[in-house]
KEVOFI-881090 format. One record per residue (C-alpha): x, y negated, z; residue number from 1. Coordinates in steps of 0.2 Angstrom, whole numbers. Example, Ala and Ser with C-alpha at 12.3 -4.5 7.8 and 13.67 -1.06 7.14 Angstrom:
BEGIN
lofi c1 = 62	c2 = 22	c3 = 39	num = 1
lofi c1 = 68	c2 = 5	c3 = 36	num = 2
// end
This chain:
BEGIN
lofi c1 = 57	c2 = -5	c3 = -39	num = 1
lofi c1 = 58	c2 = -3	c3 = -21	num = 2
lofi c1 = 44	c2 = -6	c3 = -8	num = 3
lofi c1 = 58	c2 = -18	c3 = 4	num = 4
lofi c1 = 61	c2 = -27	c3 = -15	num = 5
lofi c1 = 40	c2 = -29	c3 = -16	num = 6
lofi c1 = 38	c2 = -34	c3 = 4	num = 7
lofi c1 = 50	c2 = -50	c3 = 0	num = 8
lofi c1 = 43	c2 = -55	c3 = -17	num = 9
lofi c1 = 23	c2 = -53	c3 = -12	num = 10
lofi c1 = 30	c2 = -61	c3 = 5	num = 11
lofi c1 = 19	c2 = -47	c3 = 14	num = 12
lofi c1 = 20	c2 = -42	c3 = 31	num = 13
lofi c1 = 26	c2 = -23	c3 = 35	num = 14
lofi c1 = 16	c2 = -16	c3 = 50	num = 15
lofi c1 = 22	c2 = 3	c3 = 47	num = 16
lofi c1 = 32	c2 = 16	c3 = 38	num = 17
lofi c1 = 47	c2 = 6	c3 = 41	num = 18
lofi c1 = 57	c2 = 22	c3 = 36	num = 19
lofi c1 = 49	c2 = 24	c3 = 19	num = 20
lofi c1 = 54	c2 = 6	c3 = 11	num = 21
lofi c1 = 66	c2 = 14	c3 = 0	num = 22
lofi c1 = 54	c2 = 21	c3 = -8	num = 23
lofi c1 = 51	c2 = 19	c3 = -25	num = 24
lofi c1 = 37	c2 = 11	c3 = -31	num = 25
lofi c1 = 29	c2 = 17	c3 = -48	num = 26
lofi c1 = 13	c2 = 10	c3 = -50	num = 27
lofi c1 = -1	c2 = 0	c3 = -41	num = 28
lofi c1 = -18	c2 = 4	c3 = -37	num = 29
lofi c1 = -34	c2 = -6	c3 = -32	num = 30
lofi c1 = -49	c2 = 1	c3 = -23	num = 31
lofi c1 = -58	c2 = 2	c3 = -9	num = 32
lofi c1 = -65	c2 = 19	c3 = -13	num = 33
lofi c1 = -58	c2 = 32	c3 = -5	num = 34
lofi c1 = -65	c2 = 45	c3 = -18	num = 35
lofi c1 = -59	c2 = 35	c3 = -34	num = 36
lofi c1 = -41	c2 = 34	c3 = -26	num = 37
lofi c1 = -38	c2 = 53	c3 = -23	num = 38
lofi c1 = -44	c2 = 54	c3 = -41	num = 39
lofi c1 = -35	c2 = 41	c3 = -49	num = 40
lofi c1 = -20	c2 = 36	c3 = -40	num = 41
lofi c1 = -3	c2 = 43	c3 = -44	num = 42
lofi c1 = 12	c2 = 47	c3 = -32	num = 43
lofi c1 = 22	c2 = 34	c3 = -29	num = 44
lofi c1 = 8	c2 = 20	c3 = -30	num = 45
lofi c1 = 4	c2 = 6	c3 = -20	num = 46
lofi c1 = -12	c2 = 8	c3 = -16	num = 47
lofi c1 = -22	c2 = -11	c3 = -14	num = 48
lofi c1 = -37	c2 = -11	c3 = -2	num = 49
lofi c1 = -49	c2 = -20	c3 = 11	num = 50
lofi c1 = -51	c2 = -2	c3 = 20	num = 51
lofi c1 = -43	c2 = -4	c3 = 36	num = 52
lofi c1 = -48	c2 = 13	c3 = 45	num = 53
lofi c1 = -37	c2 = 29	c3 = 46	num = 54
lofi c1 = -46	c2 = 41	c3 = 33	num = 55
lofi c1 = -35	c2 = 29	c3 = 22	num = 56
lofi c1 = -19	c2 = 35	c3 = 29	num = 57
lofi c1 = -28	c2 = 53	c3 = 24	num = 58
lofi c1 = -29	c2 = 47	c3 = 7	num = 59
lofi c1 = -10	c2 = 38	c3 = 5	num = 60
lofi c1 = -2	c2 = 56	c3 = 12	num = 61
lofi c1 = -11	c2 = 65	c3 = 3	num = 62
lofi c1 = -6	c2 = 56	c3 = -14	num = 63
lofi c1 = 9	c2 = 54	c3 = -9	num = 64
lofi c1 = 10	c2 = 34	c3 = -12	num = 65
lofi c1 = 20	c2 = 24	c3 = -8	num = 66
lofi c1 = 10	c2 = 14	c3 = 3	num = 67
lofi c1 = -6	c2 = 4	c3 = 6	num = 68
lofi c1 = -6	c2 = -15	c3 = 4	num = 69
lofi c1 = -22	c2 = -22	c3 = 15	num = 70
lofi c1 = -28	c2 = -40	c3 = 7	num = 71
lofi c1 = -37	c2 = -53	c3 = 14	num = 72
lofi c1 = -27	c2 = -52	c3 = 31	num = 73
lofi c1 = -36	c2 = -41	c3 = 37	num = 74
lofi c1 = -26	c2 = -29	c3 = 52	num = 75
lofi c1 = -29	c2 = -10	c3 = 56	num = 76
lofi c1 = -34	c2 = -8	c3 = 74	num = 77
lofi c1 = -19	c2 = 1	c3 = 86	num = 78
lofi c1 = -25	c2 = 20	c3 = 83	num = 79
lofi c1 = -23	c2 = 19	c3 = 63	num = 80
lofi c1 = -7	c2 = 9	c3 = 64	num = 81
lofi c1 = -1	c2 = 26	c3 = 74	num = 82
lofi c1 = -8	c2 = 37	c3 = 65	num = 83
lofi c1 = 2	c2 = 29	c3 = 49	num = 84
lofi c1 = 17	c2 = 31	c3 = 58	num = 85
lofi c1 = 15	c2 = 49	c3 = 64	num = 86
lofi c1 = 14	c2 = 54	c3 = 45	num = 87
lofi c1 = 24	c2 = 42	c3 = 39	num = 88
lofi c1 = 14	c2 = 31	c3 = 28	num = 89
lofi c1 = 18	c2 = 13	c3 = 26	num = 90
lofi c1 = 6	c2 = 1	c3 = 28	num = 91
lofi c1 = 8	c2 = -18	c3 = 22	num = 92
lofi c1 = -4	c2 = -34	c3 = 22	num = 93
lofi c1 = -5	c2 = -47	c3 = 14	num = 94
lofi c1 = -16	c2 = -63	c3 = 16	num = 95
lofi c1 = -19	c2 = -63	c3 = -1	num = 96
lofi c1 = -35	c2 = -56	c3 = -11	num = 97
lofi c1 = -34	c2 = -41	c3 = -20	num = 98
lofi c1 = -36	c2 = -48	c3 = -36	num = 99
lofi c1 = -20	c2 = -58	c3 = -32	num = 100
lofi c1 = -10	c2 = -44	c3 = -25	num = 101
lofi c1 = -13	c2 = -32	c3 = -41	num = 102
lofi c1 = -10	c2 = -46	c3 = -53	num = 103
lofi c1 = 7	c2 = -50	c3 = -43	num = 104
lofi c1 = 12	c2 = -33	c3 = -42	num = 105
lofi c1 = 10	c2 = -30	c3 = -60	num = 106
lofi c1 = 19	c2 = -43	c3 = -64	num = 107
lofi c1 = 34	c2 = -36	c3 = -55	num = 108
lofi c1 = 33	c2 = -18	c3 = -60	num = 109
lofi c1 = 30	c2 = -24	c3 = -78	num = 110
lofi c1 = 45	c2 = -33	c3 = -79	num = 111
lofi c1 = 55	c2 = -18	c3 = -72	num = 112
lofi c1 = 53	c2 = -9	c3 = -90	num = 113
// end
């Protein structure tokens, strides 16, 4: 499944990385621990947080996810949104908890099998 495919099914609003939503998605991931995610995740995920500053872009590029859906509306300030456009990483929101979000999107991945 495609990230432009999970934007207008999870109705979630895209505020970068509008280059990468062609990307395939292969998984989700929920945390707000930076720590656990680079142990964790795997590339291609969507990662699901609250985190809202830009080590998290650190994190994304570093896995090599597919992008970082924010829950509870909650908005990165303007110098993270540029930093997740200078290296490429999507970032989404939703106004949806996390529980929500990871139970919607695997739901939608699950039935892709």
């Amino acid at each position: 499944m495609k990230v432009k495919e999970i934007i207008e099914k999870l109705q979630l609003n895209a505020l970068s990385g509008q280059k990468n939503l062609d990307a395939d998605v292969t998984g989700g991931y929920t945390s707000d621990l930076l720590s656990d995610v680079i142990a964790n995740s795997k590339e291609g995920n969507l990662w699901i947080t609250l985190q809202i500053h830009q080590n998290t872009i650190a994190v994304a590029k570093l896995k090599d996810l597919a992008g970082i859906i924010i829950v509870n509306n909650r908005k990165p300030d303007e110098d993270t949104l540029k930093k997740a456009e200078e290296e490429n990483v999507t970032i989404l929101c939703s106004t949806d908890m996390a529980f929500e979000v990871s139970g919607k999107l695997y739901e939608l991945i699950s039935s892709q099998d």
